[in-house]
Steps between C-alpha positions, in 0.01 A plus 500: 500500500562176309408217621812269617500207335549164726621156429446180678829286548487144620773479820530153386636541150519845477245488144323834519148503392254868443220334633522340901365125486503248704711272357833539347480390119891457474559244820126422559574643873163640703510829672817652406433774251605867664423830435804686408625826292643464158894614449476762199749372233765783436599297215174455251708540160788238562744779449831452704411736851697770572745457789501747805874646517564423830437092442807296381658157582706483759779247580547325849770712595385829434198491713522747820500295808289650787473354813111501641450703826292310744331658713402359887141392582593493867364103527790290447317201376345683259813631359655168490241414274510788303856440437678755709192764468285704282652579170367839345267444204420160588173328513420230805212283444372334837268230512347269768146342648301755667534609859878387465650866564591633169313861564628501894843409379549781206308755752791437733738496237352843371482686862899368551593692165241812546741678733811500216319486184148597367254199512167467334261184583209493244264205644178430279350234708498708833391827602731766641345416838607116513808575370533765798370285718703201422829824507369573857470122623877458428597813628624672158244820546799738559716468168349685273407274236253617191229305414262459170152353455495462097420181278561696170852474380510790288402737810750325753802551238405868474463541862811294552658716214445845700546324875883340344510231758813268494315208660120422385301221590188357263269285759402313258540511120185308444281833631651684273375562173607735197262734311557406125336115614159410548532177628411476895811559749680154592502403149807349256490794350459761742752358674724502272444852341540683891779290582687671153481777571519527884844312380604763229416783756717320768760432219495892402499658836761318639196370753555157738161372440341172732184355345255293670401190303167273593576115487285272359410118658808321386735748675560705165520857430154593378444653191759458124817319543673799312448700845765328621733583218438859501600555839876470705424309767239223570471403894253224643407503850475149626355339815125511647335849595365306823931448563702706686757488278488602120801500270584700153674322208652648228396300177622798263752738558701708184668676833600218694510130584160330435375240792648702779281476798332767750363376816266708704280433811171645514469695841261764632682781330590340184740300341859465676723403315647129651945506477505173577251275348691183522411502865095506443533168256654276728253350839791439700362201703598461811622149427529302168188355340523298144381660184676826573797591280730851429585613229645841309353657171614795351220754431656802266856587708445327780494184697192369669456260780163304427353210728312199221283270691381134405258282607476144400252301583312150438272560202145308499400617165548348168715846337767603803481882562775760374433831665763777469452813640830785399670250277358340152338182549659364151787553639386318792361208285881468327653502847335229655561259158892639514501362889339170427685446172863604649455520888274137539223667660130472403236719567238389231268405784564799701299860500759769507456847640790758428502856666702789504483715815361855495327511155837557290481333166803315378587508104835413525677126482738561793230323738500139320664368816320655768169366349637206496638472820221622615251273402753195569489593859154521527457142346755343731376730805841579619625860516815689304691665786388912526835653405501326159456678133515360202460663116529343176317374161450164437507339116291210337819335498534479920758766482538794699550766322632861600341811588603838444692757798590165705738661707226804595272244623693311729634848636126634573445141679811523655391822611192366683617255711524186235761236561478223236395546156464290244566611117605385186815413403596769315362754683805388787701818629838457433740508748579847510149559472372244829247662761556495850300307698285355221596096388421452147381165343545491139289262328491398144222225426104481644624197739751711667268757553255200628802427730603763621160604615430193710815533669 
């Protein structure tokens, strides 16, 4: 047999080089040259290619519409995520810190759909005795679900190919390794490679396929960025593995909305799934203490009730503090100048701590105000009244500035018991449109937020 010839490709710059180095001679970058498989050129005489008969351009309007059959899990969250449910064909890559539940969650996931459709979990890190053990610790022993010990991808897509499953889970793509590389399992291109053509089997088959991902330090999906654009669906699990509660964000999704949120709490038997998470981010004192402030974010479809948290305080060192914890402290940094340039109040010799309750991570704007609020109650040490909410982003310019599905976010804190809320201007219901039982202050400018807050 011939020898295959290999190629070593920079995942920087994407030069290819026939020798592996160190450095990259194109954009001088160290340790980025990957083994990988050369593409035979169908094309070596720059003749025009012959066309396959069945390809042709196609206009707009004669393309065959075909709505996607989803297909249950059985865990609502997850669903939600997944944007309604498993598509067939598609390719789910999950990623999060370890011990965080991603192999407890998709072994739940997997027994639920054993019972209606064939299920196939392939784990390379684990032997068929954890995974059985960790099956028998939930209580999942009696659903039938098939199980594969196998870190070579050409023998799991054969096995798959005879076992048909329409559910198969890959725990985790960085065990797995393909053949036609010699490079060690883990690697750019290993990686890679397997996840090809575990995607062009999944692709072909019509197979819904869930692949594991490691993370690396910074949070990221370990291994090449081009992962990420091979697959579906990219979900992070957030929160602490030493938390009770974890929760699944959607940062790609070709099948649904992207940032929709799945919150679970970790239990004895598994994850279960949480219906209303609004009520675990909010403490709820028993009477009203300053620095606490409401407000509602949207996370994928659906409104969120969060609880941000400020303390000011005296600071005795020469550089104030900015700590943010769930929100950006830039954003934090601009807030504070907005509220001393248009609201009169100076914190320059003040350490600020911001918090969000219950590990959720802001990235939206809609929470300008409650940050602000926030940490103006702290510094004056006098407390907003409980049933009060307020949303809205605030500009450079000391304006405040609307926020997207107003009316949805006063009807979810209407919902739980809220009374005033304060909002921007043009985020005011009209009068068709009023809530009962919820008075709305519409503000326009920084100092009428500042105002409206002290009252």
């Amino acid at each position: 047999m011939a020898k295959v010839k290999m190629l070593y490709v920079c995942s920087s710059c994407g030069a290819s080089q026939p020798k592996w180095a160190g450095q990259c001679a194109d954009c001088g970058e160290w340790n980025t040259m990957a083994e990988t498989i050369p593409q035979p050129r169908s094309n070596r005489t720059g003749l025009t290619p012959s066309l396959n008969a069945d390809v042709r351009i196609q206009s707009l309007d004669e393309v065959e519409f075909k709505s996607e059959t989803r297909t249950q899990t059985g865990i609502g969250e997850l669903d939600r995520v997944l944007g309604g449910g498993l598509v067939q064909g598609s390719v789910t890559l999950i990623g999060g810190d370890p011990g965080i539940g991603k192999s407890t969650l998709l072994t739940q996931t997997l027994a639920a759909l054993a019972g209606r459709l064939p299920c196939l979990y392939v784990t390379g890190e684990e032997s068929l005795q954890q995974v059985s053990l960790r099956a028998r610790r939930l209580g999942l022993t009696d659903h039938g679900l098939q199980l594969l010990s196998a870190t070579c991808v050409e023998n799991i897509i054969a096995l798959a190919a005879q076992q048909e499953p329409s559910v198969m889970v890959i725990d985790s793509i960085q065990t797995v390794y393909t053949e036609a590389l010699a490079s060690a399992p883990g690697s750019v291109g290993q990686v890679r490679e397997s996840a090809a053509q575990l995607v062009r089997f999944a692709k072909q088959s019509g197979t819904a396929l869930f692949l594991v991902g490691h993370v690396t330090k910074e949070g990221t999906l370990a291994g090449p960025r081009v992962l990420e654009h091979m697959v579906d669906t990219v979900l992070y699990f957030e929160g602490d593995a030493g938390e009770r509660y974890r929760m699944i964000r959607a940062v790609k999704n070709r099948f649904g909305a992207v940032n929709e949120l799945g919150v679970f709490a970790m239990t004895d038997s598994g994850l279960k799934a949480v219906n209303n998470p609004s009520a675990i981010f909010l403490s709820r004192h028993d009477e009203p203490v300053p620095g606490s402030t409401i407000t509602v974010i949207r996370e994928g479809s659906r409104p969120l009730l969060i609880e941000v948290q400020a303390l000011v305080d005296e600071s005795h060192s020469a550089n104030p503090r900015r700590i943010c914890l769930g929100l950006d402290a830039n954003r934090l940094n601009m807030l504070l100048a907005v509220m001393h340039r248009h609201g009169g109040i100076a914190l320059f010799d003040q350490d600020v701590f911001i918090n969000v309750v219950g590990g959720v991570r802001v990235t939206e704007t809609g929470a300008d105000s409650a940050l602000m609020l926030a940490a103006l109650s702290s510094f004056r040490n006098k407390p907003l009244p409980t049933d009060l909410i307020t949303f809205g982003e605030i500009g450079l310019a000391g304006e405040i500035r609307p926020v997207p599905n107003g009316q949805e976010r006063l009807r979810e804190a209407a919902k739980h018991g809220f009374k005033h809320a304060i909002i921007p201007a043009a985020n005011r219901p009209k009068q068709s449109e009023n809530i009962d039982g919820l008075q709305i202050t519409a503000v326009q400018r920084v100092s009428e937020l500042v105002d409206s807050g002290s009252g």
